[in-house]
N, C-alpha and C positions, 0 to 999 in steps of 0.2 A: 426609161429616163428621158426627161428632155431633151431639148440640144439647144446651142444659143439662140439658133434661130425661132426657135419655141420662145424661148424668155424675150428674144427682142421683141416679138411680134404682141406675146401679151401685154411687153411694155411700152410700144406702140397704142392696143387699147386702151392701156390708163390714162396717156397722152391725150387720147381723140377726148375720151369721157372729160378728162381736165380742162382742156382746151373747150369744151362746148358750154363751161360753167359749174360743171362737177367738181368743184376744189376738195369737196367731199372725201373725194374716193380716196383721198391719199390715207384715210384713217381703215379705210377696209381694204388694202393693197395686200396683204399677207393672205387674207381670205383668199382673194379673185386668184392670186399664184395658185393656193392650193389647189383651188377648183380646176384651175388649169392643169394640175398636176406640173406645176414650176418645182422642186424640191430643192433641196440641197444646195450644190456647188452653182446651182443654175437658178437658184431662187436668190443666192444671195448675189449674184449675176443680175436679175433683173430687178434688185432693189437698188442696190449701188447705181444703176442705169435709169431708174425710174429717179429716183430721189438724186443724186446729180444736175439731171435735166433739170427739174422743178427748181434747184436750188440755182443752178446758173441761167432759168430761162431769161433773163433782161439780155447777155451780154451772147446767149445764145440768138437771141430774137434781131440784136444790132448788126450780128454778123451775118443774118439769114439778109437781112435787110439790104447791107450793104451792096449783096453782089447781084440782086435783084433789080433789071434792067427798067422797066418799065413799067412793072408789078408792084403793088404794096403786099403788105403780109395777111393783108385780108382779102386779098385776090387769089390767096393759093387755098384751097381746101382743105377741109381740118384731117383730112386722113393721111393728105401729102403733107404736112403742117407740121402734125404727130412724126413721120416717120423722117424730114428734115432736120429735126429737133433734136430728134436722140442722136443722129448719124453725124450731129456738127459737135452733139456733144460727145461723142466719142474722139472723133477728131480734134477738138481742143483739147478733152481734158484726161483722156483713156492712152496707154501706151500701148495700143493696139495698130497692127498696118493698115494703111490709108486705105489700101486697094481695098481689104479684106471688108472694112467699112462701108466705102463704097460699093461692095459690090453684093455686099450683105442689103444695101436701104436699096437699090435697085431690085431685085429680085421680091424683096418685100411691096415693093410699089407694083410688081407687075399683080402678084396677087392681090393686094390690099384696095388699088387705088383705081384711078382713070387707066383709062389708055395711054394716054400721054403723057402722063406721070414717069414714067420709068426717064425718059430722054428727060424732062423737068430737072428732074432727081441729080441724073447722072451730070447733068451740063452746070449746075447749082454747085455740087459737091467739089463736082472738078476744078471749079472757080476757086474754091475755099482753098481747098487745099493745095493750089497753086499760086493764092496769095502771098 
């Protein structure tokens, strides 16, 4: 069986695909889960988190913005982009702990991303949630 971090990460690639011009894929997202083998209590885990994102991505994008120093949102990369996305959306809108969030989209960025993504991630997140 999955685990969260299974469902975040496939909902992660829905992200990157969406974000790259794929609006698409939100009609074949049951599919890609399955292929993933996402099932059950963890499929409907990474819809709620996939389809969330997409629904709040304006006020999710304003908040990434905001704590963003000197960066626009087209200077961070679509993989750290993706995985920013979901981790501010759980944080606004998810009754889930901050750390566990956080410490979930870091660990994903070491595999996922840059190098220098993971301290991006973490110093970003940290921002947000100490607003």
């Amino acid at each position: 069986m999955a685990t969260r971090t299974q469902a975040r990460e496939s909902v992660i690639g829905l992200l990157y695909a969406y974000d790259l011009g794929n609006e698409g894929i939100v009609k074949f997202v049951d599919e890609i889960l399955e292929d993933k083998k996402i099932r059950n209590q963890q499929k409907e885990f990474a819809l709620k988190l996939f389809n969330g994102t997409i629904e709040n991505i304006e006020s999710i994008d304003k908040e990434i913005i905001s704590h963003l120093n000197q960066r626009t949102l087209e200077d961070i990369g679509s993989v750290e982009k993706s995985i920013l996305r979901l981790a501010v959306y759980e944080i606004l809108f998810e009754d889930l702990p901050k750390a566990i969030i956080i410490n979930e989209a870091i660990e994903l960025s070491k595999r996922l991303a840059s190098d220098g993504a993971p301290k991006f991630v973490n110093g970003l997140l940290d921002k947000i949630v100490k607003a």
